[in-house]
C-alpha angles and dihedrals in degrees: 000000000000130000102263086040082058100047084041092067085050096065125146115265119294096212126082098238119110107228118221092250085046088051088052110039088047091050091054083046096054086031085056087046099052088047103041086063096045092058092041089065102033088114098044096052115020105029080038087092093042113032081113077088094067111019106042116213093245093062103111111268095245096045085048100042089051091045093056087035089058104045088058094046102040086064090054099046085051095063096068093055099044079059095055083056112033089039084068103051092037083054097045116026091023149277096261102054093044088046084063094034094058094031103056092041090062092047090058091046087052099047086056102055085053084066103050117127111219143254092279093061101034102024118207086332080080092059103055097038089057089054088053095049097049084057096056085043089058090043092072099034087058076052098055102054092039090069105020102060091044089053098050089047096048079068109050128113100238092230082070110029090113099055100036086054094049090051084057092048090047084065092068095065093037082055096053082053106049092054081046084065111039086049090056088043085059097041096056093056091035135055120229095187112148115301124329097035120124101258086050105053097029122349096073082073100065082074089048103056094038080062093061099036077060106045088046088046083050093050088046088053090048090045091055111010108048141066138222114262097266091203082060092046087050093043117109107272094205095069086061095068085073112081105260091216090051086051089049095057101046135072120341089345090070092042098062085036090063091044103049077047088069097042090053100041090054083048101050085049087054095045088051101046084060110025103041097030101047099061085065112037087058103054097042110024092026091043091220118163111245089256089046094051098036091065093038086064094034087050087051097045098050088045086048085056090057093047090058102050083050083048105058089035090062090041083065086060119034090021139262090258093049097043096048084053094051084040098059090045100059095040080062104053114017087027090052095045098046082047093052092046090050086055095056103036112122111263104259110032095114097173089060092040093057099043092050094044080055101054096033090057088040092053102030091057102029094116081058086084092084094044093112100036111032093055097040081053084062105065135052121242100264094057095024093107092043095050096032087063107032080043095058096021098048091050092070109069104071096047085045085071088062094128092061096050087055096052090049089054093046087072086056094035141008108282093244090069105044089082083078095058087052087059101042104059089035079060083048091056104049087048098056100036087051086046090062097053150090118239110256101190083105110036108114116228095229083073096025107205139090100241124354142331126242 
């Protein structure tokens, strides 16, 4: 028996019912994804009212811009290579034991940014030191992932892999939300007027530790709660003497790499475009106070997480291939217009602002929704974690540099509008990368990968 005949006779469950081990290991996956994206946007949203504390007003505009640029983007530029790292291990020694390893490394990283004194003490060595920790920080989100979705999916009955890894991915808005919240919670008790108030010298690190409480209460539930992917533990050990990575980047595995590639990169455009732009297009364009803005995006978040789960349950149905297609289409054209209209609404007509924030997150990052599954369903179980994580986390260099594209487009446009060009070409990219592959909603995980290997 070859060795695809071998991982074929290994494949995830054929019957609907969760088992326990499935419950579980699905749960730690959507809990990692919530708070993977708390603690993303820890400093965009919680540290946003105080970064007075690192960052001091008469530090020249450009230094200061570039600093509270970095400290987002660092963090993104680590998880990639967190999923280069922990890919390997999750690949090699298990899911299970990489999932604790990364998330408990992010939950002390965070810990220790709660506990950083500020500029005044430190002076711009704070600065630096808090850009080093949020790539480290990246470092073991892009862990967490890497191992976690593989894991959940492994477990998966087939019949429901799309909506079981919707339902993971529905737990990353529902993360961005939920910091949105507990940012706003702390706002209202404490004042965040100028330095020296309350929010600004203190009260940003509540977030903060309530980001690592969860992250060490994550690693606790993985320790005793879940289970090994069985699929990996039955998978054919030889193959793993072979560097996952090295696997990853050679014959059909590259191939689907390079697709997927194309799929995430058009995604991660899209989720900018909305996520990253919005917050700020509300509260100065829009003219929305910080409360007002801060539910309209809640409200938008939690609406995205429903559209998901819809998502992936229709994929089950009509196909990952074919929904990401329909999906595309529809972020070009009704997600560009909502957008446009949202552009052009009147400053302080809240009920239409949060109506069309609603609709233009909903539609702009509708094809989102496969994120988990459909590329999980493109690699086979030996590079899975590997694939699953530089497919996701690589993909998210190019869109990170948003702002200068804009800037590029505002010489050929007004700025305002340059958003929708954002959205436009991000569509483009998850056509035509779904365009150029299989559909995924039947290959069984024992194989691995959507058509055959070579």
């Amino acid at each position: 028996m070859d060795d695809l005949a071998k991982q074929n006779a290994v494949a995830a469950p054929a019957h609907n019912k969760l088992s326990p081990q499935a419950r579980h290991a699905i749960g730690g996956a959507a809990a990692g994804f919530f708070v993977d994206n708390y603690d993303i946007f820890l400093p965009v949203i919680a540290l946003a009212p105080a970064m007075a504390y690192f960052i001091p007003a008469d530090l020249p505009p450009g230094i200061a811009a570039v600093a509270s640029a970095m400290i987002f983007a660092t963090t993104l530029i680590g998880r990639p290579l967190g999923a280069f790292i922990f890919g390997h291990f999750a690949d090699t020694i298990g899911r299970k034991r990489t999932t604790i390893i990364s998330v408990m490394g992010f939950g002390v990283v965070t810990l220790l940014i709660a506990l950083l004194p500020g500029y005044r003490t430190l002076g711009p060595a704070v600065i630096w030191i808090f850009i080093g920790l949020r790539l480290i920080d990246g470092i073991f989100l892009g862990g967490e992932y890497t191992s976690a979705n593989p894991l959940a999916m492994e477990y998966c009955p087939k019949e429901k892999r799309g909506l079981y890894g919707a339902v993971i991915q529905s737990a990353a808005p529902l993360g961005t939300a939920g910091i949105s919240l507990v940012t706003l919670a702390v706002l209202l008790v404490f004042s965040a007027r100028g330095p020296g108030s309350p929010y600004v010298e203190w009260g940003w690190r509540i977030p903060f530790f309530v980001g690592a409480i969860m992250a060490f209460v994550l690693a606790y539930y993985y320790k005793n709660s879940v289970e090994e992917s069985e699929i990996w533990r039955k998978s054919d050990k030889t193959a793993h003497t072979s560097s996952p990575i090295k696997m990853l980047f050679t014959g059909e595995n590259l191939k689907s790499f390079l697709q997927v590639f194309v799929v995430m990169t058009g995604f991660w455009l899209l989720l900018n475009a909305s996520l990253a732009v919005m917050p700020g297009l509300l509260a100065v364009q829009m003219k929305v106070g910080s409360i007002e803005t801060t539910s309209a995006l809640v409200i938008a978040y939690l609406a995205l997480s429903v559209v998901y789960i819809a998502g992936g349950a229709f994929s089950q149905v009509i196909g990952r291939r074919t929904y990401l297609l329909v999906a595309s289409v529809c972020t070009a054209t009704l997600g560009t217009l909502c957008y446009y209209l949202l552009l052009n609404t009147v400053p302080g007509d809240l009920p239409r602002v949060m109506l069309l924030t609603t609709l233009t997150t909903v539609l702009v990052v509708a094809p989102g929704a496969l994120g988990t599954v459909y590329v999980n369903e493109r690699f086979r179980t030996t590079v899975r974690a590997s694939g699953f994580g530089l497919g996701y986390s690589l993909a998210i260099i190019l869109p990170a540099f948003y702002v200068f594209y804009q800037t590029w487009l505002s010489y050929l446009m007004p700025f305002k509008y340059t958003v929708l060009v954002l959205v436009v070409v991000g569509a483009v990219l998850v056509f035509v990368g779904a365009a150029l592959g299989p559909e995924t909603k039947n290959v069984d995980f024992g194989s691995a990968a959507a058509g055959p290997e070579k």
